[in-house]
N, C-alpha and C positions, 0 to 999 in steps of 0.2 A: 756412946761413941767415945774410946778413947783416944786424946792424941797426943801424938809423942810430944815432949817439949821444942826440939827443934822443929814441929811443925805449929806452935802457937808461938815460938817466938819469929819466926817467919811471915807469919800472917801478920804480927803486931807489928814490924819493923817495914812492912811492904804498905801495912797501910798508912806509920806513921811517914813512910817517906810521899805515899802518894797524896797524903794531906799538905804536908810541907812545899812537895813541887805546886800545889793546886794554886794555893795560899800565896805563895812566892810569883808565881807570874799572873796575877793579879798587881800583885806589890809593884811588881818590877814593869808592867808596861803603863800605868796613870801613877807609878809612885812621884814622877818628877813634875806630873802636869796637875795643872789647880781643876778642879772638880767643879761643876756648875753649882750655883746655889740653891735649886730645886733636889739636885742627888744626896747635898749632904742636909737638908732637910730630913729627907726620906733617909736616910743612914741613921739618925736619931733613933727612930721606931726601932729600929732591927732589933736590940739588946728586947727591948720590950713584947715583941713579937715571940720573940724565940721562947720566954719562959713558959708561957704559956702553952705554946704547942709542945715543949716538954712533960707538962705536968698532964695534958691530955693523952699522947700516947703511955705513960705511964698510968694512968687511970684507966685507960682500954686496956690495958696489956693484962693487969689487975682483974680488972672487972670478968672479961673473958677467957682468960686465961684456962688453960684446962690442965688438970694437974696430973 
C-alpha cells in the first residue's frame, strides 16, 4: 500500500491530537482535586505494568509474525 505523505501526516497529527485531548481531560477534571490514597498506591504499578506487556506484544508479534 502506498500512501501519500499528506495522508500519514494526517493520521499522525489526528492521532497525536486525539492522544493530547484524551490525556488533557483526565488532567483537567481530578487535576485540582487530591486523589485517595488506595489510587495513588495503584498508580505506582502502572509504569511497571506497562513494560512488560510491551515486551510481550513485541515477542508475539515476533514470534508469529508472518513474513
Amino acid at each position: 500500500m502506498n500512501y501519500s505523505n499528506a495522508e500519514i501526516w494526517f493520521t499522525i497529527l489526528t492521532l497525536g491530537a486525539g492522544t493530547f485531548l484524551l490525556r488533557y481531560s483526565f488532567l483537567g477534571a481530578i487535576g485540582s482535586r487530591p486523589m485517595p490514597q488506595w489510587f495513588l498506591r495503584m498508580l505506582r504499578y502502572t509504569a511497571v505494568a506497562v513494560l512488560p506487556a510491551l515486551a510481550a506484544l513485541l515477542i508475539t508479534v515476533l514470534l508469529f509474525s508472518v513474513a
